[in-house]
PyMOL commands that place a pseudoatom at each C-alpha (Angstrom):
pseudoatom trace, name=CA, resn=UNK, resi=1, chain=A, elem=C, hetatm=0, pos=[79.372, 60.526, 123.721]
pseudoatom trace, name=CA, resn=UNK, resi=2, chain=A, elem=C, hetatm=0, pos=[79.542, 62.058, 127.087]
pseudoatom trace, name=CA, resn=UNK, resi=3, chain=A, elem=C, hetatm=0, pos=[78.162, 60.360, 130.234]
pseudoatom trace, name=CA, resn=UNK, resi=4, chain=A, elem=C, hetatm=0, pos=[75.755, 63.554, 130.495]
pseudoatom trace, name=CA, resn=UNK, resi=5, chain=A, elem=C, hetatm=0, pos=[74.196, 62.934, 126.929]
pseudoatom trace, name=CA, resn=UNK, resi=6, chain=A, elem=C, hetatm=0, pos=[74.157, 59.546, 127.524]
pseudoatom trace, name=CA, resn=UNK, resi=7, chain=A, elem=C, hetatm=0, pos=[71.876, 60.279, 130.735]
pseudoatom trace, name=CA, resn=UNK, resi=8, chain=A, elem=C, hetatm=0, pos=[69.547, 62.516, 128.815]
pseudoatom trace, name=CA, resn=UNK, resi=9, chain=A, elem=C, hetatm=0, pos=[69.067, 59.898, 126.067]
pseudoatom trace, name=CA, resn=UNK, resi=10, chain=A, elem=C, hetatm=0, pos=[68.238, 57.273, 128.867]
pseudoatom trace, name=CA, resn=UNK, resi=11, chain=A, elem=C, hetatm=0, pos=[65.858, 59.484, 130.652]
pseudoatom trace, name=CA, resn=UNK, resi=12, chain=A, elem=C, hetatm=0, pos=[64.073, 60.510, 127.471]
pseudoatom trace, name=CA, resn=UNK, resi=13, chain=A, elem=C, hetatm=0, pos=[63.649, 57.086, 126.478]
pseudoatom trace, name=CA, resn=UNK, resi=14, chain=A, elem=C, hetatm=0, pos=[62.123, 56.282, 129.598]
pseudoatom trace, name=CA, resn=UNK, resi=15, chain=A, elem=C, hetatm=0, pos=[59.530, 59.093, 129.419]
pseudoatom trace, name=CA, resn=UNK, resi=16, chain=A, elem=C, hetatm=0, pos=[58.917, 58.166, 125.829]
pseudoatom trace, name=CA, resn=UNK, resi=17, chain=A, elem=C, hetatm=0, pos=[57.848, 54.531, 127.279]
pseudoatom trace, name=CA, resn=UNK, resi=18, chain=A, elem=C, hetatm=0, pos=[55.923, 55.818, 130.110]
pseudoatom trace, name=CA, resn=UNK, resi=19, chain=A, elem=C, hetatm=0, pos=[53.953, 58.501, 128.609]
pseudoatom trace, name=CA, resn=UNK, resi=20, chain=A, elem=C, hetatm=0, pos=[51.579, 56.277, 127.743]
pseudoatom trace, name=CA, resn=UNK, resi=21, chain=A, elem=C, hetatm=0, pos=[50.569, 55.617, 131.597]
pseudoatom trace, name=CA, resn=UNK, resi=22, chain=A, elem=C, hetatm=0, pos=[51.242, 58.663, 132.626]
pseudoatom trace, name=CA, resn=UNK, resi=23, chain=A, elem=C, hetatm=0, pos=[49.070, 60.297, 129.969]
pseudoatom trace, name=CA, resn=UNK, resi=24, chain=A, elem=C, hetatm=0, pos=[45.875, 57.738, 131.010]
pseudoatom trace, name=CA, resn=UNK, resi=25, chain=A, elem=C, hetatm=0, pos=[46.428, 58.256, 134.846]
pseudoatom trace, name=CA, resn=UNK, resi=26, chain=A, elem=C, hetatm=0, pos=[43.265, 59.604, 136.017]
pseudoatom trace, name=CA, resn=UNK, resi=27, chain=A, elem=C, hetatm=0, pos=[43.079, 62.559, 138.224]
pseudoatom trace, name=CA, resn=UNK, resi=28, chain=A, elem=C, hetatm=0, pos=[39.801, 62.687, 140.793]
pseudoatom trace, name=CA, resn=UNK, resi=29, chain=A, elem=C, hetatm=0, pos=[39.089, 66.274, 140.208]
pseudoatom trace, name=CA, resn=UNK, resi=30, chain=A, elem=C, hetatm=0, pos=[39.031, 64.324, 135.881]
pseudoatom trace, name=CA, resn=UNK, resi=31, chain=A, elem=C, hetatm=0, pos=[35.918, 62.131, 137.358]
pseudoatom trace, name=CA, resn=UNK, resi=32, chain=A, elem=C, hetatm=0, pos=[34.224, 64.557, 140.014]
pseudoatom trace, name=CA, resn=UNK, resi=33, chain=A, elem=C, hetatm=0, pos=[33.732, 66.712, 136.957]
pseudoatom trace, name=CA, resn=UNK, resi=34, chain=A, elem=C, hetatm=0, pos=[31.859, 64.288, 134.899]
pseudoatom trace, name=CA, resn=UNK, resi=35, chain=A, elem=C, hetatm=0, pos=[29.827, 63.328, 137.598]
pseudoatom trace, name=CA, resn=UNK, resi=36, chain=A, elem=C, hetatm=0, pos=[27.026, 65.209, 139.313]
pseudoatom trace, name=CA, resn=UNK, resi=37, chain=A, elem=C, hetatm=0, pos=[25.482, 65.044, 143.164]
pseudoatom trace, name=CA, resn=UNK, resi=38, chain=A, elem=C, hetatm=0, pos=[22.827, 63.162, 143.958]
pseudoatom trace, name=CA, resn=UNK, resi=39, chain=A, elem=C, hetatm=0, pos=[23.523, 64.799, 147.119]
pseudoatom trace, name=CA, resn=UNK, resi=40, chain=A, elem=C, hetatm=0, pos=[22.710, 68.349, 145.677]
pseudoatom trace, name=CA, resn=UNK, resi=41, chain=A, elem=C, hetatm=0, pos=[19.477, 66.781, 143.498]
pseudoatom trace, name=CA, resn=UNK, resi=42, chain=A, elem=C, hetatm=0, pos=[21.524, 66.893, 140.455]
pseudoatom trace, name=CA, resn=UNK, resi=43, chain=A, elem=C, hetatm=0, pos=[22.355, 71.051, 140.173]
pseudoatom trace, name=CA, resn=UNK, resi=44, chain=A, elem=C, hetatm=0, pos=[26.319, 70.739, 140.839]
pseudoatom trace, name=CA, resn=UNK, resi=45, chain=A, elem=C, hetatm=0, pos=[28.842, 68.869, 140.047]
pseudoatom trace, name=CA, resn=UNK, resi=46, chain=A, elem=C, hetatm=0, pos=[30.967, 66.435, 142.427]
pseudoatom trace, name=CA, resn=UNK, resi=47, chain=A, elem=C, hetatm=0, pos=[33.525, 68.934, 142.631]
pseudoatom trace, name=CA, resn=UNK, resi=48, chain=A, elem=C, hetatm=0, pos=[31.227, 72.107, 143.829]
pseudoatom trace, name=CA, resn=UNK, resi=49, chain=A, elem=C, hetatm=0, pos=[28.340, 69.996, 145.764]
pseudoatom trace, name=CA, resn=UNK, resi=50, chain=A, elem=C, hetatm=0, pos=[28.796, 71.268, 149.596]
pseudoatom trace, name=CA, resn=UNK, resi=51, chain=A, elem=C, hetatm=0, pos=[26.723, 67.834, 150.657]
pseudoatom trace, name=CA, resn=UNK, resi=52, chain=A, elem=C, hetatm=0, pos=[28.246, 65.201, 152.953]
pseudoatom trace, name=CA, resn=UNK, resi=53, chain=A, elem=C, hetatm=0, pos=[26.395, 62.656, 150.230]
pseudoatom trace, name=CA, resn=UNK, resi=54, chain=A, elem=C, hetatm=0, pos=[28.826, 63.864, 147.561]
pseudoatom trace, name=CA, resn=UNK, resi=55, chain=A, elem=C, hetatm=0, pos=[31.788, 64.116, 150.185]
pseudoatom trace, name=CA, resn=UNK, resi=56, chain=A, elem=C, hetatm=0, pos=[31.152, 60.327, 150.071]
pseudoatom trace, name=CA, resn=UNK, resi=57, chain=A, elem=C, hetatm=0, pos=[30.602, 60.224, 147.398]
pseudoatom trace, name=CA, resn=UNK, resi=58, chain=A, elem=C, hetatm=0, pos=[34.220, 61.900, 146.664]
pseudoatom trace, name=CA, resn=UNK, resi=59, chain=A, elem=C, hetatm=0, pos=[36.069, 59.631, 148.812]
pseudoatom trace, name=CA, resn=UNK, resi=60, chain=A, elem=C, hetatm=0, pos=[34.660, 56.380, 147.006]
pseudoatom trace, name=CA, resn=UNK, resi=61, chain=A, elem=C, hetatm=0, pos=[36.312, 58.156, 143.533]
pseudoatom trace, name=CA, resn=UNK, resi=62, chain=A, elem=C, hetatm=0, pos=[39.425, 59.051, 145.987]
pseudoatom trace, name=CA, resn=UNK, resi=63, chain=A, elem=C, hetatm=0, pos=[39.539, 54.697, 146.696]
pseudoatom trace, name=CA, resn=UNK, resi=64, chain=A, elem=C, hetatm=0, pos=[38.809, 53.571, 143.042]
pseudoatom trace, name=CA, resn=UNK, resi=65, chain=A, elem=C, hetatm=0, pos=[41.485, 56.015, 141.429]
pseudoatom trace, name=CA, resn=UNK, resi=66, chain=A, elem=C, hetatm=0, pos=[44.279, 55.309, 144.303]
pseudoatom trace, name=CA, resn=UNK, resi=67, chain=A, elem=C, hetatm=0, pos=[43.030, 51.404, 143.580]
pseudoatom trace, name=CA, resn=UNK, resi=68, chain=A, elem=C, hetatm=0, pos=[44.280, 52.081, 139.761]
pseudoatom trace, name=CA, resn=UNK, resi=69, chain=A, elem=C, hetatm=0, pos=[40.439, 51.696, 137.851]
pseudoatom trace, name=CA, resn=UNK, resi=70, chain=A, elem=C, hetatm=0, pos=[40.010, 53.935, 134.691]
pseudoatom trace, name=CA, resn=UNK, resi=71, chain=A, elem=C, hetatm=0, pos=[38.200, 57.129, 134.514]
pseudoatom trace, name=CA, resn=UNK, resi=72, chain=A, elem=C, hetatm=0, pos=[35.620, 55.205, 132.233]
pseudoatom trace, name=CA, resn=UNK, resi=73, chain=A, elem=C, hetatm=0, pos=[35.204, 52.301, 135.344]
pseudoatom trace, name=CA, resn=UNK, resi=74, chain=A, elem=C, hetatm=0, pos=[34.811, 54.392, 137.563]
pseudoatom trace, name=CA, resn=UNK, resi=75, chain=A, elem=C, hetatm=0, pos=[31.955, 56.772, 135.992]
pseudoatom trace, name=CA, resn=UNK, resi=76, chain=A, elem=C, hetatm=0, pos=[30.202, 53.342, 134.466]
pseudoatom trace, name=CA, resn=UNK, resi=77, chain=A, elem=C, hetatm=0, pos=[29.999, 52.277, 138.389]
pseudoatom trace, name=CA, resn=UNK, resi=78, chain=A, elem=C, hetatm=0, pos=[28.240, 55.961, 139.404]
pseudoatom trace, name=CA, resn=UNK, resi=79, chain=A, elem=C, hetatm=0, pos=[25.720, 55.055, 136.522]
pseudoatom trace, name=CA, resn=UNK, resi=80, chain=A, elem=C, hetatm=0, pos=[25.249, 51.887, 137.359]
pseudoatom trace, name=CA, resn=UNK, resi=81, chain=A, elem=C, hetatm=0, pos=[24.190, 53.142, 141.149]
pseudoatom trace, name=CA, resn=UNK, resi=82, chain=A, elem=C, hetatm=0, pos=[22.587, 56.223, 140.092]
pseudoatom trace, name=CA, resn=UNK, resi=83, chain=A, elem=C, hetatm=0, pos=[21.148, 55.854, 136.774]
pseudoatom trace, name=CA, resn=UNK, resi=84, chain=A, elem=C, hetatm=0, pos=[22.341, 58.093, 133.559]
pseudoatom trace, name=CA, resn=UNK, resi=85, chain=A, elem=C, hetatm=0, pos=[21.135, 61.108, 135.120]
pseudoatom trace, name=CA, resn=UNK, resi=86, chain=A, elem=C, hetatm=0, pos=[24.232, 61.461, 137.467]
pseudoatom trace, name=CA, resn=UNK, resi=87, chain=A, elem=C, hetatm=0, pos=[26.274, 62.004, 134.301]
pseudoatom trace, name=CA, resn=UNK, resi=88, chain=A, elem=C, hetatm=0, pos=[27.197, 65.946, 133.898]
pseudoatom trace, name=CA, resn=UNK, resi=89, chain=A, elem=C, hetatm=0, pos=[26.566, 65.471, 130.010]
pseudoatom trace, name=CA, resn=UNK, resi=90, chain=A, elem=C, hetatm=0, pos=[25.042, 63.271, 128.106]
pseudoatom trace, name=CA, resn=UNK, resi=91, chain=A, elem=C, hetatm=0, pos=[26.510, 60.088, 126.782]
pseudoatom trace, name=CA, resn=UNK, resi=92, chain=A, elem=C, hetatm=0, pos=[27.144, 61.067, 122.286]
pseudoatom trace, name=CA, resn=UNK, resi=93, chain=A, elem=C, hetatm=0, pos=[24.821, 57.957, 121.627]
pseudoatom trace, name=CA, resn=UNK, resi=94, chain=A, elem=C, hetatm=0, pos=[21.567, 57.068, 120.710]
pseudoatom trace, name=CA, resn=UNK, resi=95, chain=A, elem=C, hetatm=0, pos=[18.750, 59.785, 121.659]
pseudoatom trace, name=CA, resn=UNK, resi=96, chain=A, elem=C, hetatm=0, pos=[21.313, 61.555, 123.612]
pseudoatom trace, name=CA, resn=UNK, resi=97, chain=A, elem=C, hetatm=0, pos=[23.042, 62.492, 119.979]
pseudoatom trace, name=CA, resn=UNK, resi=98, chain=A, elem=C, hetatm=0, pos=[20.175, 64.803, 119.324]
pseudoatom trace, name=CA, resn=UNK, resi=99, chain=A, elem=C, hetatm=0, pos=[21.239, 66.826, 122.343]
pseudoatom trace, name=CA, resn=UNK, resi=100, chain=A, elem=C, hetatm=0, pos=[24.894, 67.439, 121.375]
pseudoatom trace, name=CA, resn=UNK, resi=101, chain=A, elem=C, hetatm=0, pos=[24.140, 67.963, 117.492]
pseudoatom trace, name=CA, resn=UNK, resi=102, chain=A, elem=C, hetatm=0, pos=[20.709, 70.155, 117.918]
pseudoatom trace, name=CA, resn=UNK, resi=103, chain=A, elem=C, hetatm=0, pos=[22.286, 72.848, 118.989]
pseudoatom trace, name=CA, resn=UNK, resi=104, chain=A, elem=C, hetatm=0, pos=[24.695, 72.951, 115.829]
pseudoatom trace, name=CA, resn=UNK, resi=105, chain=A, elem=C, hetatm=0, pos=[21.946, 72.288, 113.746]
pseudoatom trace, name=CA, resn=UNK, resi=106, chain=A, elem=C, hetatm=0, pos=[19.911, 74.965, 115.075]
pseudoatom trace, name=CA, resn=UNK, resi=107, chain=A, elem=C, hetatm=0, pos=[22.409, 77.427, 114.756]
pseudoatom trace, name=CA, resn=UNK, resi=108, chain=A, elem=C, hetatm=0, pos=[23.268, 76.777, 110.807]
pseudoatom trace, name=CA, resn=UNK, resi=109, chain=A, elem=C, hetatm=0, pos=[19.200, 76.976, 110.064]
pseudoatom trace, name=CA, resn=UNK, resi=110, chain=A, elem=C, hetatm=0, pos=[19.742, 80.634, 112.081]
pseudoatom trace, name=CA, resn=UNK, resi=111, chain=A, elem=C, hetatm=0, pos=[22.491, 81.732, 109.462]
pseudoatom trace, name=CA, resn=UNK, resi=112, chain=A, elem=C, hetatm=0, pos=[20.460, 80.267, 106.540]
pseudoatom trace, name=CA, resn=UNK, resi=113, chain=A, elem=C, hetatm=0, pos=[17.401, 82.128, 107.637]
pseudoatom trace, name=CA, resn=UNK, resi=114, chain=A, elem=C, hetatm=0, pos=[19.382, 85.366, 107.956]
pseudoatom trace, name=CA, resn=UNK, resi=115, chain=A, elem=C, hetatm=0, pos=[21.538, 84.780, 105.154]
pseudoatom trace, name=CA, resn=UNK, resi=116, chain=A, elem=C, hetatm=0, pos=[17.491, 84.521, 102.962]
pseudoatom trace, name=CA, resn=UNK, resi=117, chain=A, elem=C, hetatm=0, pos=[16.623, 87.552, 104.919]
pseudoatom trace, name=CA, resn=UNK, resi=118, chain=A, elem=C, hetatm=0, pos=[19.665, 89.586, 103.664]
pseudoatom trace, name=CA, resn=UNK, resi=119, chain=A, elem=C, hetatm=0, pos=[19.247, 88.506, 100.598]
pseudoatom trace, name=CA, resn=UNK, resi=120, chain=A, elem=C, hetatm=0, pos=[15.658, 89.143, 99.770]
pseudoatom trace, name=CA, resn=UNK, resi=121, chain=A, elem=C, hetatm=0, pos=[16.120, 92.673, 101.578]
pseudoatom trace, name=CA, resn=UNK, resi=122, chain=A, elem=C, hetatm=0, pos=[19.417, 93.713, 98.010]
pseudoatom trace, name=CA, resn=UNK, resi=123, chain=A, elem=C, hetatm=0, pos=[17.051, 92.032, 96.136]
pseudoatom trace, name=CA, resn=UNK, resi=124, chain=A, elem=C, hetatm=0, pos=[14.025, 94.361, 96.749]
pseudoatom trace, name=CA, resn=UNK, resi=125, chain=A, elem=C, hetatm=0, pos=[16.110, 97.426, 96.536]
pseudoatom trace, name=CA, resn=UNK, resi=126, chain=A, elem=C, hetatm=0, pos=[16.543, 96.250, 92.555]
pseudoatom trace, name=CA, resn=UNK, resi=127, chain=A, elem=C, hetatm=0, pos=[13.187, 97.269, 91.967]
pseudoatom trace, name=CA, resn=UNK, resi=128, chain=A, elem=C, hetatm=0, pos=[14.192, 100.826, 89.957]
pseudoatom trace, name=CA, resn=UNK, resi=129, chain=A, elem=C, hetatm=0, pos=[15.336, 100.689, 86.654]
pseudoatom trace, name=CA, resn=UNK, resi=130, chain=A, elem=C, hetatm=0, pos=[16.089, 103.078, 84.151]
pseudoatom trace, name=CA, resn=UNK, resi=131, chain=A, elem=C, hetatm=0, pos=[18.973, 105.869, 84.510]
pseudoatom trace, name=CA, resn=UNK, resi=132, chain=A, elem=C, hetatm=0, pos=[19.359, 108.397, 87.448]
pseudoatom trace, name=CA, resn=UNK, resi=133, chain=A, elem=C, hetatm=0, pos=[17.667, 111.036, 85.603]
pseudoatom trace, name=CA, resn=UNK, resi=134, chain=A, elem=C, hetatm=0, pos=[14.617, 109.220, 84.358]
pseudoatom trace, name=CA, resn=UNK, resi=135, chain=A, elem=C, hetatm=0, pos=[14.190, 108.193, 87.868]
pseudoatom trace, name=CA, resn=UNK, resi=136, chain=A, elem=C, hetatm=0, pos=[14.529, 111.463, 89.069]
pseudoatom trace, name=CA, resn=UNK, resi=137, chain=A, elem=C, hetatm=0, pos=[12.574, 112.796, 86.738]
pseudoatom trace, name=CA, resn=UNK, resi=138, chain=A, elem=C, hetatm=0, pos=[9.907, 109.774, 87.706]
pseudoatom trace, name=CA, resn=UNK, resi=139, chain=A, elem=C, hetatm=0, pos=[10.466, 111.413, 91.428]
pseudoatom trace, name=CA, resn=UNK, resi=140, chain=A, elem=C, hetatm=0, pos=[10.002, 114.917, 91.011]
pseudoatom trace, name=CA, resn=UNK, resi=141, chain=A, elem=C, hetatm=0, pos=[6.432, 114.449, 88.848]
pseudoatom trace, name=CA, resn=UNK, resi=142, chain=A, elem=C, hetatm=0, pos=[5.575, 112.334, 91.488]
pseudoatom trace, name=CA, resn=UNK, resi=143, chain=A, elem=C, hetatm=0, pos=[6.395, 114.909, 94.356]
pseudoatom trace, name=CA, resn=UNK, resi=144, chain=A, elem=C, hetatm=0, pos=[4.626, 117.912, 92.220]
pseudoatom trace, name=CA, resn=UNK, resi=145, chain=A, elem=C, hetatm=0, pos=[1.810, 115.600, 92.090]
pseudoatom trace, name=CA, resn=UNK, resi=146, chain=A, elem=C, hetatm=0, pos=[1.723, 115.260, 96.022]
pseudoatom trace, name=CA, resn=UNK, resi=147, chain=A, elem=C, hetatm=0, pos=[2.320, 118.883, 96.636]
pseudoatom trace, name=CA, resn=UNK, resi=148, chain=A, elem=C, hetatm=0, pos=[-0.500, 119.930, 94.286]
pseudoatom trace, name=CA, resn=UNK, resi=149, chain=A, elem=C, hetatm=0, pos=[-3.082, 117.658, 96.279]
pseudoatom trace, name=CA, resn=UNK, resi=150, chain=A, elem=C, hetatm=0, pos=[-1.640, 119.472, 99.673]
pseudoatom trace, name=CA, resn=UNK, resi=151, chain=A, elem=C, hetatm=0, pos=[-2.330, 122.699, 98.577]
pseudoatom trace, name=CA, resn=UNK, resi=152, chain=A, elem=C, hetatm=0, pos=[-5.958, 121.461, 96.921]
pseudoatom trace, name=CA, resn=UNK, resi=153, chain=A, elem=C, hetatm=0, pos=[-6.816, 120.261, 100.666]
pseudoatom trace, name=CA, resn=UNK, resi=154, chain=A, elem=C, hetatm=0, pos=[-5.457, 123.538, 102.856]
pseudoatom trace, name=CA, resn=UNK, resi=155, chain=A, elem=C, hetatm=0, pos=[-7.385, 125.353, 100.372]
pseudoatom trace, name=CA, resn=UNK, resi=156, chain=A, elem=C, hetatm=0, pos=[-10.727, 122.904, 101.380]
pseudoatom trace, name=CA, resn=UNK, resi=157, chain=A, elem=C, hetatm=0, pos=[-9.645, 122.969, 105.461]
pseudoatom trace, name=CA, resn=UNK, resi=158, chain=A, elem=C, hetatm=0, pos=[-9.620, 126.922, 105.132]
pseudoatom trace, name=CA, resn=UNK, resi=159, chain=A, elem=C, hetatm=0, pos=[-12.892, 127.332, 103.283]
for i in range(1, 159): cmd.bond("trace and resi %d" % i, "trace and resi %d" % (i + 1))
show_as sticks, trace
zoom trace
């Protein structure tokens, strides 16, 4: 083996055993986007609030990620000052579920609905039977009928 293969194969293997940590390091633009301003009455996020509350706000997340705390540590100490409402979505438990899966559910009742409407629309057009010229037939008796009763009533209007 060659001293430059060698090199690779040590480098590699120490990525392979950091990735882990690297992977989980948390990035303060990660929490500022999960989080929103109580500075801005809760309309922005962290990242886009303009107040000097959330540029506090900011630089506390700034301390707590350079200090090494997890994403999850960090946001769980915003809630516990703020309440869940400082959270930019809501946590997938409890009452909260209904928010993330009422939208899905919503949306497959709207295909079923249309779905029935298509259907019942091919179903009414089945209403005909017989073969083309019967039906035909059936259509021109019925429009010599109709043109009959148009000339009865000129006649009437010009009398």
């Amino acid at each position: 083996m060659s001293a430059s293969f060698k090199t690779f194969l040590a480098v590699l293997g120490l990525v392979i055993t950091l990735w882990p940590f690297l992977a989980s390091a948390v990035t303060v633009t990660e929490v500022e986007d999960s989080l929103m301003s109580p500075g801005c009455n809760y309309k922005f996020t962290l990242t886009n609030c303009p107040s000097s509350f959330a540029e506090e706000m900011r630089a506390e997340i700034r301390t707590r990620v350079a200090a090494g705390e997890t994403k999850e540590g960090i946001i769980s100490y915003f809630v516990g000052q703020y309440g869940e409402r400082v959270l930019a979505a809501p946590p997938k438990k409890g009452f909260n579920l209904l928010g993330w899966a009422l939208p899905f559910i919503g949306l497959g009742l709207g295909i079923g609905a249309v779905g029935l409407v298509i259907y019942s629309w091919t179903r009414r057009g089945r209403g005909a039977t017989g073969t083309a010229s019967e039906i035909t037939t059936a259509a021109t008796e019925q429009d010599d009928k109709y043109a009959k009763r148009l000339e009865k009533e000129i006649e009437e209007y010009e009398e």
